[in-house]
C-alpha atoms as one frame of an Amber mdcrd trajectory, in Angstrom:
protein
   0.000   0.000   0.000   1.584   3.161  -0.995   2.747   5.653   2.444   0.333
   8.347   1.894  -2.582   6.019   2.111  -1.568   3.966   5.007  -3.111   6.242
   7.595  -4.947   8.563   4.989  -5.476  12.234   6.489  -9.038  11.744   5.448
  -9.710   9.334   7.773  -8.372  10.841  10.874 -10.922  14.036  10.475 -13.935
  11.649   9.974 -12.529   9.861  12.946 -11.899  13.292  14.796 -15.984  14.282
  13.644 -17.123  10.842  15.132 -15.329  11.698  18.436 -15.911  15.189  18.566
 -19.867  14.389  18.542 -19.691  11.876  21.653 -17.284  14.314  23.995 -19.591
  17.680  23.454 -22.421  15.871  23.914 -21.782  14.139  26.712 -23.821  15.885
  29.211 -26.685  16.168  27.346 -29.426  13.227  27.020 -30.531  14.571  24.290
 -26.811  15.271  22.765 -26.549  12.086  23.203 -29.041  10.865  21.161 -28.727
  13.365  18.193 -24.960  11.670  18.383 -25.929   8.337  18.379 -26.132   7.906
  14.557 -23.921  10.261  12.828 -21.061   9.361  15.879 -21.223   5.900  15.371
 -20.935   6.396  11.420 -18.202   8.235  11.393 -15.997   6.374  14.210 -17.019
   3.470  12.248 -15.555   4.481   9.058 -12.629   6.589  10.206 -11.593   3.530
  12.220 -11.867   1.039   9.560 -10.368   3.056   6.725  -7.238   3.856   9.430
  -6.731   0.013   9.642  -6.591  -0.133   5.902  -9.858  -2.104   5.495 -10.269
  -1.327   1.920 -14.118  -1.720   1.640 -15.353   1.235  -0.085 -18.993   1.164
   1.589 -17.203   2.225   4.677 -16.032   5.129   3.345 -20.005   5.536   1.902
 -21.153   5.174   5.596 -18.788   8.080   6.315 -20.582  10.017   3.617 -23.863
   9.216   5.460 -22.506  10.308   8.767 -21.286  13.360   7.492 -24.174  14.417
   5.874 -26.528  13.438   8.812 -23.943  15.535  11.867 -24.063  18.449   9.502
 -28.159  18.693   9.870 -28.197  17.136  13.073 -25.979  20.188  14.208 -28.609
  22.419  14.164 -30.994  20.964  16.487 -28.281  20.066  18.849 -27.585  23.520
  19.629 -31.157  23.198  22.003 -29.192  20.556  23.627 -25.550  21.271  23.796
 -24.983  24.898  22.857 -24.250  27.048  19.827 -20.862  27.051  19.915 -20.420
  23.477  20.088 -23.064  22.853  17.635 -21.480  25.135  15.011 -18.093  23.232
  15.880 -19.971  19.543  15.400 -21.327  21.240  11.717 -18.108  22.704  10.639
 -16.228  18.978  11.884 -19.200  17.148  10.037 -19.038  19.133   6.543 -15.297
  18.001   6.781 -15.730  14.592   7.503 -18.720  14.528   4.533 -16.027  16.820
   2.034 -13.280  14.373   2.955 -15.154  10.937   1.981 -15.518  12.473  -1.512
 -11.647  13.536  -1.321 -10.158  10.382  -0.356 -12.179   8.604  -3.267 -11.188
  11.220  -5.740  -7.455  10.573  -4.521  -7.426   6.878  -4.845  -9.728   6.298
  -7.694  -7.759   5.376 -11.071  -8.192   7.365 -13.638  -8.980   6.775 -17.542
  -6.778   7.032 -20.334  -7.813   9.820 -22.723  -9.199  11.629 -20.186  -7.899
  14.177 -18.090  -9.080  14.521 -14.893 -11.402  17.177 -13.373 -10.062  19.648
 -10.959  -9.832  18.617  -7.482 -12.090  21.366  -5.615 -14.581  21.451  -2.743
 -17.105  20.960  -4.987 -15.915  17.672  -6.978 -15.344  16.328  -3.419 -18.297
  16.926  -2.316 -20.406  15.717  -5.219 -18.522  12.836  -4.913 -19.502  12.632
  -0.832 -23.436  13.062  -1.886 -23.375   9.812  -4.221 -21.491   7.957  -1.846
 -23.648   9.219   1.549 -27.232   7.976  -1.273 -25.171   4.843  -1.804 -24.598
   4.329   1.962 -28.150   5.319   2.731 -29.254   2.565   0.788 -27.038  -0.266
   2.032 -28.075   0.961   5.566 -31.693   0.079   4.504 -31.250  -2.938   2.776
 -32.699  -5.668   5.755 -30.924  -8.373   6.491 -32.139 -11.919   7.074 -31.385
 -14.111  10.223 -29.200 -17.027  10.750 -31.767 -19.287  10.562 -33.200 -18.146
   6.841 -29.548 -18.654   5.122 -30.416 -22.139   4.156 -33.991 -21.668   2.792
 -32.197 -18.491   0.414 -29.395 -20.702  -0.928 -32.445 -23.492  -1.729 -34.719
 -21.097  -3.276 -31.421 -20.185  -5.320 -30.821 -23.327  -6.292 -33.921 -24.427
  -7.223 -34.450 -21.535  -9.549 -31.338 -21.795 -11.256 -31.818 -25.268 -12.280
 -35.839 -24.002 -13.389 -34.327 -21.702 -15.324 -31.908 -23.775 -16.846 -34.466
 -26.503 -17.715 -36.762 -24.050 -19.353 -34.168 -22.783 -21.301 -34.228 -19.146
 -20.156 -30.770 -18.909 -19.067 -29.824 -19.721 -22.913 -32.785 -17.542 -24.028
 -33.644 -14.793 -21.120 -35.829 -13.278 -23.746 -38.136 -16.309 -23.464 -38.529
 -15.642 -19.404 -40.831 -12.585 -20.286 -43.998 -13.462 -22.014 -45.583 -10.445
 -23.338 -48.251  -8.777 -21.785 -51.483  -7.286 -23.096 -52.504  -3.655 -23.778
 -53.654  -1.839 -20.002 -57.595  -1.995 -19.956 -59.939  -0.319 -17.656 -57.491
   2.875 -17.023 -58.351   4.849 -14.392 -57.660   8.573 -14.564 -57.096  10.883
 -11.744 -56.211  14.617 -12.043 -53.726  15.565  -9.642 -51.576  18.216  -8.688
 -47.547  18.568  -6.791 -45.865  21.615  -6.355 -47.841  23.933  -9.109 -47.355
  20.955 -11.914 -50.933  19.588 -13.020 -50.549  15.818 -14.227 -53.197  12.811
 -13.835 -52.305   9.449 -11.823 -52.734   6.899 -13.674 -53.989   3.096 -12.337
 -54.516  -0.567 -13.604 -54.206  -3.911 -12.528 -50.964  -5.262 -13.610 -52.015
  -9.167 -13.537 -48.161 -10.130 -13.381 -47.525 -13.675 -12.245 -43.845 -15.267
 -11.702 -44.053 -18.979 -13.972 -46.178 -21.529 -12.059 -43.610 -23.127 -10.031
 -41.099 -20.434 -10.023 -39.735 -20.647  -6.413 -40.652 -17.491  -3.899 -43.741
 -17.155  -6.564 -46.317 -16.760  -3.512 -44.226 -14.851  -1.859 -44.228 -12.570
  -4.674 -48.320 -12.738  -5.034 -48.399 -12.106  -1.334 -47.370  -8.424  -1.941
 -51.123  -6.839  -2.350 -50.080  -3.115  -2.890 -47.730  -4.464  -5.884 -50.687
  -5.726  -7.721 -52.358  -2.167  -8.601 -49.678  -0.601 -11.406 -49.280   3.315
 -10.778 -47.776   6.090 -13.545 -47.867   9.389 -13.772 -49.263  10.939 -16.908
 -48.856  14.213 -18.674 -50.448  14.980 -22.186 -49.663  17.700 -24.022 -53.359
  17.794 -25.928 -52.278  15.776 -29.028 -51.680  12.104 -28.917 -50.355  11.808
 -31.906 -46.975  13.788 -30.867 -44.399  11.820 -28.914 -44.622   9.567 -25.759
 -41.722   9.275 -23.322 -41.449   6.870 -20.791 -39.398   7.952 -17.825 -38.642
   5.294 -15.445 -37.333   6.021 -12.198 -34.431   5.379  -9.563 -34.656   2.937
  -6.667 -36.366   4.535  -3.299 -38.468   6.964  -6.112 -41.526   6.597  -7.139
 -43.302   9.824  -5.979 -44.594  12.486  -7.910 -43.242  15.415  -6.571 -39.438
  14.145  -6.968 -40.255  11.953 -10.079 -41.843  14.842 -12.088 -38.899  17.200
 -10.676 -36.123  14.745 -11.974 -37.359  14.415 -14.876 -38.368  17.837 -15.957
 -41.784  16.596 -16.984 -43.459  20.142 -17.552 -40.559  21.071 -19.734 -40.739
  17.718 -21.907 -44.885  18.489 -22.173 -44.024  22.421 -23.098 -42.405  21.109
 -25.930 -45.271  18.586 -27.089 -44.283  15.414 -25.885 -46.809  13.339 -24.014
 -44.876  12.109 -20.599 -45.739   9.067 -18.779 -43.848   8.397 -15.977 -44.485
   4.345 -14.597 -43.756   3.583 -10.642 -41.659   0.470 -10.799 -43.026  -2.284
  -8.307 -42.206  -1.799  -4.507 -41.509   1.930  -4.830 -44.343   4.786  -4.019
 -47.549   4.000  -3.595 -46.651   0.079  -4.677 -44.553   0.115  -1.652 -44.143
  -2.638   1.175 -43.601  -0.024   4.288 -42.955   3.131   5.198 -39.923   3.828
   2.398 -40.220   3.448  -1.205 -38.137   0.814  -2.835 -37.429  -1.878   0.357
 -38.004  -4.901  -0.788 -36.429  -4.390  -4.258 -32.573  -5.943  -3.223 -32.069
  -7.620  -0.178 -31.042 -11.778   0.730 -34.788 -12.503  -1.505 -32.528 -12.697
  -4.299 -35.676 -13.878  -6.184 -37.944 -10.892  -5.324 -35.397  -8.415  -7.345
 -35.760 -10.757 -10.161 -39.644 -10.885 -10.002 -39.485  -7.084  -9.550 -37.692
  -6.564 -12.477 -39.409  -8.641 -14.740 -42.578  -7.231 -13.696 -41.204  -3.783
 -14.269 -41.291  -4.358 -17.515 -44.324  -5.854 -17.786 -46.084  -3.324 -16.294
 -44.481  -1.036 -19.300 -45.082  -3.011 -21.878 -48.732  -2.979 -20.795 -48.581
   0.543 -21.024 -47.131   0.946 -24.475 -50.644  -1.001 -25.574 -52.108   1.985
 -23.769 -50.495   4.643 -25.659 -50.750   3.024 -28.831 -54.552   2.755 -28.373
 -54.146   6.508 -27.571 -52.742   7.770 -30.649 -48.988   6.718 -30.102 -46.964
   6.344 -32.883 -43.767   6.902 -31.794 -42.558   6.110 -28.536 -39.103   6.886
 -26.453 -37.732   5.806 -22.855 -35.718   7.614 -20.579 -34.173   5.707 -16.951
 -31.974   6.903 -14.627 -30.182   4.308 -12.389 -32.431   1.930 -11.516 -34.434
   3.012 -14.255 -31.698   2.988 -16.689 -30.765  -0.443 -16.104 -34.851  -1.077
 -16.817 -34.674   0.872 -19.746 -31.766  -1.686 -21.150 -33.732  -4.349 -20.693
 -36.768  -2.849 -22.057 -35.302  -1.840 -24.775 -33.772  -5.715 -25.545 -37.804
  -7.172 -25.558 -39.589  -3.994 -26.675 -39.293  -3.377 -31.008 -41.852  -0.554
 -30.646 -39.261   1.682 -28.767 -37.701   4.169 -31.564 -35.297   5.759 -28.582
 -33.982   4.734 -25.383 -31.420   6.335 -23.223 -30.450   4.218 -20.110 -28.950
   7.150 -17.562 -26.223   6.272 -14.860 -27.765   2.646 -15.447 -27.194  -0.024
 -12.380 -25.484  -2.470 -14.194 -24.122  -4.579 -11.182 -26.581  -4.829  -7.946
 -24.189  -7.224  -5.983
């Protein structure tokens, strides 16, 4: 390992942040408990990354920590004090900046391309992917013990159903095609000054008969109702673009923001924006997207798959509409849906697959 990374300077002001939130709250109760998170984060990853643990999610919890002492800060002044709770801000906006800057400073670059700039900024652009990335590993639930054996079965057992039915050789046979969304219903509706209409039908996706974790699968009533978001720019004709969203979205307020929605109807395209299954109002719990990766290996497969059923139900839609030409747009999540859409979907003309997930382990 090369000297200047051995006991990276990064490291010892996340591990400095961590510490500094435990001592100046010490006295408080409620210190104390505002520092229970974002300390434990950022001792955590400070600690590990000083002993040359080279996992880079530990440097994403760091992220997390960072972010969460810098907004913590505030209400911890009722508790501890301004002054310290400026200090815990300032120490927690350099423990977030330096995540991004120790990445930045290890990560190879590629040949061709020069590098950007080291700054604040790139750093801490850098920090905000890694603290969403740590935010979601955080949430991902784990199984117990005692579940490890049924997982590797269920594993097993589809992977030699898959084999046998000759989808492995031919994945493009695993997804029959659906047909055309019938009895639409049509909701106006309204976020932050954009007027769109919700948009509802039953998806009637089943895994194969005797696809392992299939009941499971059925068992998830809110995922049976298929939600989009619809704007229509007053000629059906025009356009359609499908916009399909990251993981933990789903919602229309940050969907129809991302996306830039009102800007794509402005210019005359009809926008219809699906809710992939377990996110927003399809969702298991209290946040959007649980359920989509965890040890159920086999729910993120069924979830895909009936992501894109769920779309290609909707292209009948549109095409009953008016639709004759038809483009898709995914970020992340979405773009790695997008992909596969576009590999069992002729009727797209476009499809850009943004920042696409193209490795979930």
């Amino acid at each position: 390992m090369p000297s200047d990374l051995r006991f990276p300077r990064e490291a010892w002001l996340t591990l400095l942040a961590g510490v500094a939130w435990f001592v100046l709250a010490r006295e408080s109760v409620g210190g104390l408990a505002l520092a229970l998170l974002p300390g434990t984060l950022l001792i955590a990853s400070g600690g590990a990354t000083l002993l040359a643990l080279g996992e880079p999610r530990l440097r994403d919890l760091g992220a997390v920590g960072g972010g969460l002492g810098f907004v913590l800060a505030l209400p911890a002044a009722f508790a501890i004090g301004l002054a310290p709770s400026a200090l815990l801000a300032l120490l927690s906006a350099g423990a977030f900046a330096a995540a991004g800057a120790f990445t930045a400073r290890t990560s190879e670059g590629t040949e061709g391309i020069d590098s950007p700039p080291r700054t604040l900024r790139l750093h801490s652009e850098i920090a905000l992917d890694q603290a969403v990335r740590g935010s979601m590993l955080l949430l991902i639930p784990f199984h117990r013990a005692g579940e490890h054996a049924r997982l590797a079965s269920e594993l097993r057992e589809a992977g030699e159903l898959w084999r046998a039915r000759g989808w492995l050789a031919r994945p493009a046979s695993y997804h029959a095609a659906p047909a055309p969304a019938e009895r639409v219903m049509i909701t106006p509706r309204r976020a932050f000054g954009t007027e769109f209409e919700e948009l509802r039908f039953q998806s009637e996706y089943e895994p194969h008969p005797g696809e392992p974790g299939r009941e499971r699968w059925l068992s998830y009533a809110p995922n049976h109702l298929a939600w989009a978001w619809l704007l229509r720019s007053g000629d059906a004709s025009r356009p359609w673009l499908v916009c399909l969203h990251g993981y933990q979205m789903g919602t229309p307020a940050i969907d129809l923001a991302v996306f830039r929605a009102e800007e794509w109807r402005r210019r005359g395209w009809n926008v219809v924006l699906p809710v992939l299954p377990l996110h927003g109002p399809r969702r298991l719990g209290a946040i959007s997207g649980i359920g989509m990766f965890g040890a159920d290996f086999l729910d993120s497969a069924h979830a895909l798959a009936q992501a894109i059923w769920d779309v290609r139900r909707l292209f009948g839609w549109m095409r009953a509409q008016g639709a004759s030409e038809i483009a898709c747009y995914g970020l992340s999540l979405g773009g790695y849906s997008a992909a596969l859409l576009a590999s069992l979907a002729p009727e797209l003309g476009t499809v850009i697959a943004g920042i696409p997930a193209a490795d979930f382990p």
